[in-house]
N, C-alpha and C positions, 0 to 999 in steps of 0.2 A: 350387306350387313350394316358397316356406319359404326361411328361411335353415340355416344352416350346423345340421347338426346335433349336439349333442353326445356324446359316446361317452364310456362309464363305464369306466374303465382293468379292465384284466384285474388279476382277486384275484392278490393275493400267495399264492405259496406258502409253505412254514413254513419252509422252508430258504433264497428268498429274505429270510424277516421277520429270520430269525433272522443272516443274512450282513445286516442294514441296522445303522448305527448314526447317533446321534445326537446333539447338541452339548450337550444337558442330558441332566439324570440322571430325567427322568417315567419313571413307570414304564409302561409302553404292554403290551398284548396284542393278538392279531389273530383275530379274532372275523369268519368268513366273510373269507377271505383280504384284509378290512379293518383297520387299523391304526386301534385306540382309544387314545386318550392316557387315561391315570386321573389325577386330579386327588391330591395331596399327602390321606392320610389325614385324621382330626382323631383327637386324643388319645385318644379312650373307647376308636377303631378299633385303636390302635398298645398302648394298654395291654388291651386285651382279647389280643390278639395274644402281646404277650410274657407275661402270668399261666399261657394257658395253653401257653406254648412250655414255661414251668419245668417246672410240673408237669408235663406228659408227659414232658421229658428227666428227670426223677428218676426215672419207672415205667418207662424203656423200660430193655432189657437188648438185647447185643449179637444180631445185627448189626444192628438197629431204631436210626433216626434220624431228630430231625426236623428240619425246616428249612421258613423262612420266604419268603416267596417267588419259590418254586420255582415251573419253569416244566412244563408237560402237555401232552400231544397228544390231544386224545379221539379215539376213533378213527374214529366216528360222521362227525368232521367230518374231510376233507384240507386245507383251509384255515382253522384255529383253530389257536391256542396261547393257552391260559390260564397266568395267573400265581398258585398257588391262595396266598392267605393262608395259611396253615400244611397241612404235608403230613409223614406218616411213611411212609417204605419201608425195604424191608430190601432193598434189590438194592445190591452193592456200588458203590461210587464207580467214576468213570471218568474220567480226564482229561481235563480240558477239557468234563465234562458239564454241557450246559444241557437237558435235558430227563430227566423222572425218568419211566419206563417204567411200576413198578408200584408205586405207592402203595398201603398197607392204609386207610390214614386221611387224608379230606379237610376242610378244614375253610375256611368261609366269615366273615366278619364282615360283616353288612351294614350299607350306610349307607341315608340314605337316594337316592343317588346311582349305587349297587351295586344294590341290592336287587332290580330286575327282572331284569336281568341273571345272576346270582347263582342268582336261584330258576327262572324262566324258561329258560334257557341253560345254563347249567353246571350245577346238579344231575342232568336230566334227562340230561346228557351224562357225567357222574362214576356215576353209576348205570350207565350201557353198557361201564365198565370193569371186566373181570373182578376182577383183584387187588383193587378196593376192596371194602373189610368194614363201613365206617359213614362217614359223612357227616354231617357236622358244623355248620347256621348259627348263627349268634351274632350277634341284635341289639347295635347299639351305641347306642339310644337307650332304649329298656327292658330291665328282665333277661325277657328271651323268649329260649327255646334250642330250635332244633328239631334232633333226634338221629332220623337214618337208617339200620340196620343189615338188611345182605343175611342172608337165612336160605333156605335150600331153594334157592340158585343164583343165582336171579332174581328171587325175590319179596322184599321189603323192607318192613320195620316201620318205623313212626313213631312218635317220644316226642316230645311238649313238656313241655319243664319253664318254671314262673316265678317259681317263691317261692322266697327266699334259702336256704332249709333243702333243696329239692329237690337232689339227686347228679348229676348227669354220670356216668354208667356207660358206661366207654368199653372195649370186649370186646379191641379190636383193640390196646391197648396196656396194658391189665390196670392202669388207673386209675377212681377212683373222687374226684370233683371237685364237692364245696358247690359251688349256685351264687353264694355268698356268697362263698369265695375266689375263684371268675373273675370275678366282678367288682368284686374289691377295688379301689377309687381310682380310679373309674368314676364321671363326674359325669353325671347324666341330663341333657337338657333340659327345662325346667318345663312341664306340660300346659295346652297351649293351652287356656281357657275354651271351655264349650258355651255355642254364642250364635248 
């Protein structure tokens, strides 16, 4: 017989997530019609974030704009809405828009809190979006950058860069980014001893 059994609430959809609000300001995504709370950045996350907000808003020319985050729908999934860390589109604004349709450029910062998530979950999902042209992570505890770029439609190139002298060549917004300016004022954490 057993006692009572419990039953797992029916996923949110994206139009329910998006009609919910909340009495603080976390920033939450819904990840499989499930509601994630994200936890407050830490500094390396927020200033890698605004270095390379500058720089790309100095390269972009109209109608290209970026903004910081902006919320997605991949299409892969009917119950997800991501909040990407910086995104450029050029589809015009819309009143009262919370979701941005077609992004050329997406971009990640990972922590170590993100990171599965991040590489796992949303790249493979930002990859099934047509409009996007490169894909973007950016460690916040080492300079490690991995740069994603579609070529032939669907097949997609990989770069790592790690040395301060390495570029960020980024096609979709005609920048060209030392990794030594993105992470200018970037404190690492000290490496653990091998032991």
């Amino acid at each position: 017989m057993g006692g009572p059994q419990y039953k797992r609430p029916e996923p949110l959809t994206v139009d329910e997530f998006l009609a919910m609000s909340w009495q603080d300001d976390r920033r939450r995504e819904l990840i499989d019609g499930h509601v994630i709370a994200v936890v407050p950045a830490m500094r390396a996350h927020a200033t890698l974030v605004a270095n390379l907000c500058v720089a790309i808003a100095h390269a972009l020319t109209d109608p290209a704009e970026v903004l910081t985050g902006a919320g997605i729908v991949p299409k892969a999934r009917a119950h997800t809405c991501y909040r990407v860390d910086l995104l450029v589109t050029c589809e015009p604004p819309e009143p009262r828009q919370r979701m941005i349709h077609a992004p050329v450029l997406l971009v990640e910062v990972l922590s170590p809190s993100t990171q599965a998530i991040d590489r796992n979950r949303k790249l493979p999902d930002y990859r099934q979006m047509p409009s996007v042209q490169e894909i973007v992570l950016v460690d916040s505890e080492q300079m490690h950058v991995e740069l994603y770029r579609r070529f032939e439609g669907t097949r997609w190139l990989s770069e790592i860069l790690r040395d301060p002298a390495d570029v960020l060549h980024l096609d979709s917004v005609g920048l060209d980014l030392p990794l030594s300016d993105l992470y200018r004022r970037v404190a690492f954490p000290p490496e653990e001893a091998a032991g």
